[in-house]
C-alpha positions in Angstrom: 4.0 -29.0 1.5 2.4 -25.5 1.2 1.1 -25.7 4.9 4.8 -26.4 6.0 6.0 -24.1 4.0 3.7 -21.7 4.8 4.3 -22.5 8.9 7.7 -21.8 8.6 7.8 -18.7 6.9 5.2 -16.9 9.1 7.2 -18.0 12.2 10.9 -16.6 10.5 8.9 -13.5 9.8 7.2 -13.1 13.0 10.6 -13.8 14.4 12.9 -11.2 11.9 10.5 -8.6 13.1 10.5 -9.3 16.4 14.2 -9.3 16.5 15.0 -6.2 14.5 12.2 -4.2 16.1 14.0 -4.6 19.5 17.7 -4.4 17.8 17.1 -1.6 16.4 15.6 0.2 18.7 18.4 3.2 18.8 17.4 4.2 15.6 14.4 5.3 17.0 16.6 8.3 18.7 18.4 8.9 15.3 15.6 10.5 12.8 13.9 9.5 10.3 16.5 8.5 8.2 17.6 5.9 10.5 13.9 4.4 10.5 13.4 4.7 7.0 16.5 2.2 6.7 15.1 -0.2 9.5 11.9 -0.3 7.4 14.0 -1.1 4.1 15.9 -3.9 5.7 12.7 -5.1 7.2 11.0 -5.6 3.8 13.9 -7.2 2.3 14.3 -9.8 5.0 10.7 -10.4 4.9 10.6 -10.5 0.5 14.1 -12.7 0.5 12.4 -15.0 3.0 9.0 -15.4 1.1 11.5 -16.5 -2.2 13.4 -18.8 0.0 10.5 -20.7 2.1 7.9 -20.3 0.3 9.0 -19.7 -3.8 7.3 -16.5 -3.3 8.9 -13.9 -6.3 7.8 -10.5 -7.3 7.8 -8.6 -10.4 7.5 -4.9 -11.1 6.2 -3.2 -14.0 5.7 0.6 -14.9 8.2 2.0 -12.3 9.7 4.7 -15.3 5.9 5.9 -14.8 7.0 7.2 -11.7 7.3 11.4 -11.7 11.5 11.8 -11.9 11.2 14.4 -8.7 9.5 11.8 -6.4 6.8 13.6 -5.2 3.5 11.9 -5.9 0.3 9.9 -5.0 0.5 6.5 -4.9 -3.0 4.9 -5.2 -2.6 0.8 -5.4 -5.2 -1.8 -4.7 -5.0 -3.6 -1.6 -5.4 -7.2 -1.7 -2.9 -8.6 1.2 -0.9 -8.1 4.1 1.9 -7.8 1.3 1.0 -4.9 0.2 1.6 -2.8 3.5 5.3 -3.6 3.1 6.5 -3.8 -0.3 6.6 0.3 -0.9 9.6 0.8 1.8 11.3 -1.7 -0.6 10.9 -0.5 -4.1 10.0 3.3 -3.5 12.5 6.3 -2.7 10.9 7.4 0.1 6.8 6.2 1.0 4.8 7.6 3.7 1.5 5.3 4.3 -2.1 6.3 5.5 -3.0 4.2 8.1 -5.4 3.9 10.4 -4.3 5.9 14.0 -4.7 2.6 16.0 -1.9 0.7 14.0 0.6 3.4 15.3 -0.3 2.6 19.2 1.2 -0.6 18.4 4.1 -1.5 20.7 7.2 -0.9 19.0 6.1 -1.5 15.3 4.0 1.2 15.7 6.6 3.5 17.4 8.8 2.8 14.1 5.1 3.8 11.9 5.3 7.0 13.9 9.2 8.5 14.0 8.9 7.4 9.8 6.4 9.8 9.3 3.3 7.5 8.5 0.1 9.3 8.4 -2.2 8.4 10.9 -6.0 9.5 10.4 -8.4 8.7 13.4 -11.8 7.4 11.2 -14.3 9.1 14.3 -12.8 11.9 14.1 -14.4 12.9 10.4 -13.9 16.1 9.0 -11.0 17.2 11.3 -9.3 13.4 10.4 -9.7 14.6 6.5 -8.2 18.3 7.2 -5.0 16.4 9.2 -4.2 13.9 6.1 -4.9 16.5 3.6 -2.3 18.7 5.3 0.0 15.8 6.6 0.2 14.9 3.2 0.8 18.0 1.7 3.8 18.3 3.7 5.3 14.7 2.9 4.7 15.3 -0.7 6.7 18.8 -0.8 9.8 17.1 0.4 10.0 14.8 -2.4 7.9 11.8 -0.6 5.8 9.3 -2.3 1.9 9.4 -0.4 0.6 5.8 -0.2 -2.8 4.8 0.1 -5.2 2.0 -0.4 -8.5 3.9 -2.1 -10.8 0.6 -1.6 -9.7 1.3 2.7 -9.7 -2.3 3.1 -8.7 -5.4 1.5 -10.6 -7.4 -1.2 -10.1 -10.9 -2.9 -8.9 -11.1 -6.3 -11.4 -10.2 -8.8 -13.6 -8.2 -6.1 -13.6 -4.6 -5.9 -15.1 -1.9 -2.8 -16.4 1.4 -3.3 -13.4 3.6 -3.4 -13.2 6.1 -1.0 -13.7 9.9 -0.6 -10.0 10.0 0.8 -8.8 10.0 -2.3 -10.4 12.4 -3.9 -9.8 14.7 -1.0 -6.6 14.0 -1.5 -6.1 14.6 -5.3 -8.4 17.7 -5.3 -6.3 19.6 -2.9 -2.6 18.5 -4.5 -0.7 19.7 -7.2 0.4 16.3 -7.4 -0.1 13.2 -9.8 -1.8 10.3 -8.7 0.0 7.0 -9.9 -2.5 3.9 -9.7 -0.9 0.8 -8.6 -2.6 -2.7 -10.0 -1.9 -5.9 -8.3 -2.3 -9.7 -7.7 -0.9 -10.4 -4.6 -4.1 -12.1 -2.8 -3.9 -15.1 -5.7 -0.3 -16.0 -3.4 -0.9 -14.3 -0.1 -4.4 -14.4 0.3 -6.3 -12.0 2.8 -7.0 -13.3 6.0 -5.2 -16.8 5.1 -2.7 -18.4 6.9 -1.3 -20.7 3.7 1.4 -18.2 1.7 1.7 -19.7 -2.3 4.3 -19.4 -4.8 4.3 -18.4 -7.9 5.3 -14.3 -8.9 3.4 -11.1 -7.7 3.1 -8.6 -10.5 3.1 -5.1 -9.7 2.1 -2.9 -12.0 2.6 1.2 -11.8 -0.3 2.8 -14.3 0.1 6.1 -16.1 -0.5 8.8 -14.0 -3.2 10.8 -13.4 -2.5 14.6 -13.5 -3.9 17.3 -11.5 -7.0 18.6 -12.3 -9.3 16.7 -13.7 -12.8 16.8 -12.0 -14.1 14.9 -9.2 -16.2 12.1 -11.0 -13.6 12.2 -13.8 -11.0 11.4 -11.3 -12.8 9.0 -9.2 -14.2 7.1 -12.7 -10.8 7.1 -14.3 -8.5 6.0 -11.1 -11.2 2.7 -10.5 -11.5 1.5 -14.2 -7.4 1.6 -14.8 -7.0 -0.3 -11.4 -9.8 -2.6 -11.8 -9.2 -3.6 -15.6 -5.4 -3.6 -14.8 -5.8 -6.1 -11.7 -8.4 -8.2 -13.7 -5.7 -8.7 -16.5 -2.9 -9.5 -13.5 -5.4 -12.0 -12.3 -5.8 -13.6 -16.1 -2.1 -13.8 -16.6 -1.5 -15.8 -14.0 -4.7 -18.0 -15.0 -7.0 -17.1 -12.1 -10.6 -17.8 -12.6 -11.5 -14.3 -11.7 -14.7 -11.9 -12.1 -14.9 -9.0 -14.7 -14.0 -6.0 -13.4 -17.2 -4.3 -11.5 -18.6 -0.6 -13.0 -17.1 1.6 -10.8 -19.1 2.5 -7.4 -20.5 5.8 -6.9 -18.5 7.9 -4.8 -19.4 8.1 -1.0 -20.2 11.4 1.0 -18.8 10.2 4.4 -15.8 11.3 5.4 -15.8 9.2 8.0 -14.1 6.3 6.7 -10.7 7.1 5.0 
């Protein structure tokens, strides 16, 4: 039953964005605001199909956590494709760092690119760091919510990566907070998996992190709340998981983003 169900959701989503990426292709002449609502309605046909097919729910927690003027860091774990969709539905206003590739992508990646996502080219190194920094600095001054995955990649449930320097770049140069985002969306849409379970996602937004705290501080802080957070997602909905792993020294590279 959970193959089927699984089949026919990821054709009716392949599908829903197939269709509304070419129907709704004069909001691409319209601004940003016109995209931004393409992306919302995308989302919501994509989380309303999920609950339907598959018995897929979601829950979030924390979102009063959230600075009341908008502008902030979002910094969330990243276990599933899930994850690089649900902001356009439950934030104001999110602008993703992506890799550049994903915005060379026939038509989904011409909607990436008129929203304002952030694109950083990894070979590029230092000069990729200086165009986030300042991309983001812009996003964030109109009242836009910066999301990014620190681990760069996604990890199973109960596994964690060494966070990367983007972050800290990130934090270092904004007058900004940094809101960590825990997660257990790979227990129900795992990485890399073509079966999709149900059961409810929990989201949870952390306390903030405030400017200014030291590098290490920062780095230290941001992976323990996120790690012990995601390991207590995992345990509520009785996953056998791993403890939480110490957090990873940070890298020098600046490479990889």
């Amino acid at each position: 039953m959970i193959f089927l169900r699984s089949l026919l959701f990821n054709v009716l989503w392949l599908s829903w964005t197939a269709v509304l990426c070419l129907g709704a292709l004069p909001a691409l002449a319209m601004g940003r605001d016109a995209v931004k609502g393409v992306a919302r309605t995308w989302t919501r046909g994509i989380l309303w199909l999920a609950r339907v097919v598959v018995g897929l729910r979601f829950e979030l927690r924390g979102r009063d956590t959230l600075p009341p003027d908008g502008g902030c860091i979002i910094a969330a774990k990243h276990q599933s494709a899930w994850d690089t969709f649900l902001f356009h539905g439950v934030l104001p206003d999110p602008v993703y760092i992506l890799k550049q590739e994903l915005l060379r992508i026939p038509f989904v990646g011409w909607y990436m690119a008129r929203a304002g996502m952030i694109g950083v080219d990894r070979s590029a190194g230092a000069k990729a760091m200086r165009h986030m920094i300042e991309a983001a600095g812009a996003a964030a001054a109109q009242g836009r919510q910066i999301v990014i995955f620190p681990e760069g990649t996604r990890t199973a449930p109960g596994a964690t990566a060494p966070y990367k320097p983007g972050i800290a770049a990130l934090y270092a140069r904004s007058d900004r907070p940094v809101v960590p985002v825990a997660l257990n969306s790979g227990l129900y849409w795992p990485r890399q998996s073509f079966l999709k379970r149900p059961g409810t996602i929990i989201v949870e937004f952390l306390p903030p992190l405030p400017p200014g705290l030291p590098k290490q501080a920062f780095m230290q802080t941001l992976h323990e709340r996120i790690e012990t957070a995601c390991a207590r997602l995992n345990a509520e909905a009785g996953a056998a998981t791993l403890p939480p792993t110490p957090a990873q020294p940070v890298e020098n590279s600046v490479e990889k983003i």
